[in-house]
N, C-alpha and C positions, 0 to 999 in steps of 0.2 A: 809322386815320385819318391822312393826310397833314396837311401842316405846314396852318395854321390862316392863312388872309389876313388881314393888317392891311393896311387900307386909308385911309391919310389925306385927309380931306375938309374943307378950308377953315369954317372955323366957321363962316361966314357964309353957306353954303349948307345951313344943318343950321336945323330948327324949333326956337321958343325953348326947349321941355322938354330938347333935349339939346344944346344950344349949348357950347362949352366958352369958356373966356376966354382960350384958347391962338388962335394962325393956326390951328392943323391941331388934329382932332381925331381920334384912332384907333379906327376901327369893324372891324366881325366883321361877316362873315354871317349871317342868321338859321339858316341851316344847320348853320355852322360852332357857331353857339352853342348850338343844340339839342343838337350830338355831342356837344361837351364836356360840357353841364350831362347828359347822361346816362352818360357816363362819371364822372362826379364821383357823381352817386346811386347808381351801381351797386359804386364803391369805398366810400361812405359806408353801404349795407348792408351789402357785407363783413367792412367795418371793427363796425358794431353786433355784429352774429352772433360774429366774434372773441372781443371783449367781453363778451359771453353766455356763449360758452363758454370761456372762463377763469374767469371767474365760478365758473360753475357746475361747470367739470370739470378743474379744476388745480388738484392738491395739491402742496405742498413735505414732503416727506420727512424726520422731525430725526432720525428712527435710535432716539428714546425709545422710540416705544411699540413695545412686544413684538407684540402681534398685526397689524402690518402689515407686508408685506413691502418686503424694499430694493430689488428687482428695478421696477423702471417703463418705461413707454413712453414718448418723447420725445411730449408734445404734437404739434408735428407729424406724428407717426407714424400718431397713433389713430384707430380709424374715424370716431369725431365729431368730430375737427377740419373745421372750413365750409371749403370750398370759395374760394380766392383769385383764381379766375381774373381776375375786374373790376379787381383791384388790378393784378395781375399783367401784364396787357393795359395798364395808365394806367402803369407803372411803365416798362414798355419800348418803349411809344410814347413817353413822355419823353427816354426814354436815345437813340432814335433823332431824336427833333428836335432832342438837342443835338449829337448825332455829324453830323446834317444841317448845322445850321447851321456845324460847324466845318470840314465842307468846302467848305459856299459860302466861308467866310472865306479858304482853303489855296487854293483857284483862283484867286480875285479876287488875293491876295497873288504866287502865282506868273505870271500874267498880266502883274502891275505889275511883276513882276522878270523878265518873259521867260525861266521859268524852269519848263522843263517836266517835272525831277523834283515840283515843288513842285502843279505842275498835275495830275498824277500820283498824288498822296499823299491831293488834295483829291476826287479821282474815286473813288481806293479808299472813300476815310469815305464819301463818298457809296454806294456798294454795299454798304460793312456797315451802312450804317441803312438802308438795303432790307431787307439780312437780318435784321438784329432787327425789320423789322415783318413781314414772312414767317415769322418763327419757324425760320428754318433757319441757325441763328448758333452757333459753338462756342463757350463759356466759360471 
């Protein structure tokens, strides 16, 4: 999902149920807010199921008891750890709106300084948050 519009609209042009006491008030798209609120459910099941299985399939190891072995699999590792992708997907589409936003900032700055290293620095962030939302980004 690309950067989410806020769109300021005069309070006074809004129905009294969503009137704000501000001049402007900041609205979303219905679209915009579907994406998110389904991105947010689908990080809030993975996050349950996580929870589940910790619960249910992570033991700590104290080296007392004789009949279990020290040898373990990293949590992570195991076949029953759920699946992260929703998180994973909410995690770096964030990291790329804020890499977004700090090259609109690094343009606007070099522009007001005439300063086309600086315009430059603001275009690359803008391409690496393409690639963190493409998924073709080195770490």
């Amino acid at each position: 999902m690309k950067n989410v519009k806020i769109h300021a609209i005069p309070s006074d042009y809004l129905s009294s149920p969503v009137q704000g006491s501000s001049f402007c008030t900041d609205m979303v798209s219905y679209d915009d807010y579907k994406k998110l609120e389904g991105m947010f459910i689908d990080v809030a099941s993975e996050n349950a199921l996580l929870k589940k299985f910790i619960r249910e399939n992570c033991y700590v190891f104290d080296g007392e008891q004789s009949d279990i072995s020290d040898a373990y699999t990293p949590a992570d590792q195991s076949p029953l750890m759920p699946g992260l992708e929703a998180t994973k997907k909410f995690s770096t589409e964030m990291m790329a709106q804020g890499v977004h936003m700090y090259g609109m900032l690094t343009i606007r700055i070099g522009e007001q300084e005439q300063e086309e290293s600086i315009i430059y620095a603001g275009k690359q962030a803008l391409l690496y948050a393409e690639q963190l939302r493409n998924g073709d980004f080195e770490q």
